[in-house]
C-alpha positions as a printed NumPy array, in Angstrom:
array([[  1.634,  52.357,  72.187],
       [ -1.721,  50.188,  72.917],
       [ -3.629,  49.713,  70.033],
       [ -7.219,  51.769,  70.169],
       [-10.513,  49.541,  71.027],
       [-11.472,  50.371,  67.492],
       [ -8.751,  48.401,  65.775],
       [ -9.41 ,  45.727,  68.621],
       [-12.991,  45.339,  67.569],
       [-12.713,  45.343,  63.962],
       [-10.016,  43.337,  63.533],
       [-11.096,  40.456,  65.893],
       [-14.145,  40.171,  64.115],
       [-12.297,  39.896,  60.399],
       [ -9.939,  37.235,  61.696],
       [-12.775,  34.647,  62.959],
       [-14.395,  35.375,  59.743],
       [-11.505,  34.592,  57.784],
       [-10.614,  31.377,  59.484],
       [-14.128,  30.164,  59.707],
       [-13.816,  30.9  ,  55.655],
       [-10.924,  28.409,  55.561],
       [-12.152,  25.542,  57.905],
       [-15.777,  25.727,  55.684],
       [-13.587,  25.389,  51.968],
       [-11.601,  22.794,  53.955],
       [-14.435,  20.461,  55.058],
       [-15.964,  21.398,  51.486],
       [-12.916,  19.598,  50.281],
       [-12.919,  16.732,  52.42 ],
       [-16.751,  16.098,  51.6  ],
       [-15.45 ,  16.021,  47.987],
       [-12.861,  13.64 ,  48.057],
       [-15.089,  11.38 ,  49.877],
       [-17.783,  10.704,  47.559],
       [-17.28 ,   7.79 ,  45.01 ],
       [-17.379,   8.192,  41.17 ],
       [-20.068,   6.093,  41.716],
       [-21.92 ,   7.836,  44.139],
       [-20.865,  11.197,  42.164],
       [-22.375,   9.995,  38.957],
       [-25.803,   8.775,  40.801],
       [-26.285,  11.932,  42.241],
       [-25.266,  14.391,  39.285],
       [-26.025,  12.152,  36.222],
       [-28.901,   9.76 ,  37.011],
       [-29.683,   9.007,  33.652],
       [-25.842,   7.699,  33.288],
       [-25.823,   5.483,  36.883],
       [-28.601,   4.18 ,  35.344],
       [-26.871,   2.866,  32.189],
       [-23.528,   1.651,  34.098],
       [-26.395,  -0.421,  36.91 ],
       [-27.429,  -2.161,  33.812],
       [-23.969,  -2.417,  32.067],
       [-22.476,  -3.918,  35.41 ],
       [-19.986,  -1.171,  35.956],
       [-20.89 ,  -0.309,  39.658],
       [-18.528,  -1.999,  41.091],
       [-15.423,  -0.62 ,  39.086],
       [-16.339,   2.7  ,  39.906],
       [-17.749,   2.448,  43.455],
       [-14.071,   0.169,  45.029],
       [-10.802,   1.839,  45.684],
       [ -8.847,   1.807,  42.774],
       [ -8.562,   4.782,  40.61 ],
       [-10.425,   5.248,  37.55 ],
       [-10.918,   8.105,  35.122],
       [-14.531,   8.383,  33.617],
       [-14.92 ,  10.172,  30.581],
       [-18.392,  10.667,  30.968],
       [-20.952,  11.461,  27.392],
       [-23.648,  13.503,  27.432],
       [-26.805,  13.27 ,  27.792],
       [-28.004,  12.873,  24.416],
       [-25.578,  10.301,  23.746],
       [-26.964,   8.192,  27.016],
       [-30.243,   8.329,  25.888],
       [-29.515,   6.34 ,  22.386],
       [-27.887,   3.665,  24.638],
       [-31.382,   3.047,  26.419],
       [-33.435,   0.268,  25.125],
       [-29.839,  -1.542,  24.039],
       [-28.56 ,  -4.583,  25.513],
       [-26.982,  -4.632,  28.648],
       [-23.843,  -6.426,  26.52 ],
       [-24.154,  -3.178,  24.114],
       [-24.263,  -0.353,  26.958],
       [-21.43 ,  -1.863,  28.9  ],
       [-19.022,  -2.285,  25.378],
       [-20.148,   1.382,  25.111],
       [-19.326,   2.647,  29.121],
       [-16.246,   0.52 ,  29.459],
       [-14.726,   2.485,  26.202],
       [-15.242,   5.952,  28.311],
       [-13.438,   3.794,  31.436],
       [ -9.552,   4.133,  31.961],
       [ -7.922,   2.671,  34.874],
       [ -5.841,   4.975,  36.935],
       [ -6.582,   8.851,  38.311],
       [ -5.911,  11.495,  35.28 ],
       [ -6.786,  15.05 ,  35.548],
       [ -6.588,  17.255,  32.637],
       [ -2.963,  18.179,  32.802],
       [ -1.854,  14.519,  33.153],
       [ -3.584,  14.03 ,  29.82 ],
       [ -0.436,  14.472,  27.166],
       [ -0.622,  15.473,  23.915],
       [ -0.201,  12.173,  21.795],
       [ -0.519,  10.013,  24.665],
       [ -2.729,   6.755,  24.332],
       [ -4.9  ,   5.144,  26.736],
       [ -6.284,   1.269,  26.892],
       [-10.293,   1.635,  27.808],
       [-11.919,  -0.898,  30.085],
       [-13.328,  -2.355,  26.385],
       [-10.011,  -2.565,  25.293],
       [-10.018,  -0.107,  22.773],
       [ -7.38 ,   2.502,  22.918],
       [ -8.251,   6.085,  22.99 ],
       [ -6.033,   9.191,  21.613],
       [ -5.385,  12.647,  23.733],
       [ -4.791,  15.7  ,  21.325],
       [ -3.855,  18.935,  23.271],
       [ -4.364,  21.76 ,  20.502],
       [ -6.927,  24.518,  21.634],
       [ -8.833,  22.206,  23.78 ],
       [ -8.286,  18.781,  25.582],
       [ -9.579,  16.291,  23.265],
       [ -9.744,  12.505,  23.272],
       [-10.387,  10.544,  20.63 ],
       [-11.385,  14.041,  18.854],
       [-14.097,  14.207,  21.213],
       [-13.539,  17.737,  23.435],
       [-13.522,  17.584,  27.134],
       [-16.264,  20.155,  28.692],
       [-16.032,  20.269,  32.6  ],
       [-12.779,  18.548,  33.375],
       [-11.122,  17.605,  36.37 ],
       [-14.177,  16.258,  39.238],
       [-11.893,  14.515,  41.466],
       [-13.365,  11.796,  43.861],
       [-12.066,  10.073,  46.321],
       [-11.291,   6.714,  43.717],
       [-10.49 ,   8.962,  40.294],
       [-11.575,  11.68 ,  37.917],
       [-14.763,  12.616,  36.063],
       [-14.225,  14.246,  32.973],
       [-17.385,  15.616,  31.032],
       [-17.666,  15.081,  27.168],
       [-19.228,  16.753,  24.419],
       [-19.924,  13.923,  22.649],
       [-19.628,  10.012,  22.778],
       [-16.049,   8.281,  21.847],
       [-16.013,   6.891,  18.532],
       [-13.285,   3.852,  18.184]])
């Protein structure tokens, strides 16, 4: 039995669609894990690319290695204007880990050693915390690490 022109027409239609769906998330995907920290940061969260320009922190997050940014909000960026460049980057480099962590690599009671040196604290209870600071939009992986937004600055 042949199927009818009908079924023919409809369903040829439905599959290109489809696929065309999955090559356009794909490429999404690609462009994604392309783009820097660096360039991620410049483009989303001028205000902070400013502050890490005048820290001295473009090159960390713009190589190949992996780092994961804990990234402060705004309001907390704009106190760090008008500090020294010594200040901000003490400040930035605590928010700095090296190596790639999403969300779910973050442990509960695991501790990580900042770019400053300083160690910072990941509590798992209701929310994904570090250093009792909650994490807001987690997991904006880049082609060299993670971006992890914060409600708040890290205290040490």
């Amino acid at each position: 039995m042949r199927p009818s022109k009908a079924f023919i027409l409809f369903t040829l239609p439905a599959f290109l669609l489809l696929m065309l769906n999955v090559q356009a998330q794909e490429l999404a995907a690609a462009t994604t894990t392309r783009t820097t920290i660096l360039e991620n940061v410049v483009k989303e969260r001028p205000l902070l690319g400013e502050l890490l320009t005048t820290a001295g922190l473009l090159p960390v997050l713009s190589g190949d290695a992996p780092y994961t940014l804990f990234a402060p909000p705004e309001a907390a960026l704009q106190e760090l204007k008008g500090q020294s460049a010594e200040q901000i980057r003490t400040v930035l480099a605590g928010h700095i880990v090296k190596g790639r962590y999403t969300e779910k690599d973050l442990k509960d009671g695991a501790t990580l050693q900042t770019l400053s040196g300083q160690s910072i604290t990941i509590c798992r209870k209701n929310n994904t915390l570090v250093n009792g600071v909650t994490i807001i939009k987690a997991d904006t992986e880049l082609k060299n690490g993670v971006v992890h937004a914060l409600s708040g600055a890290l205290n040490y």
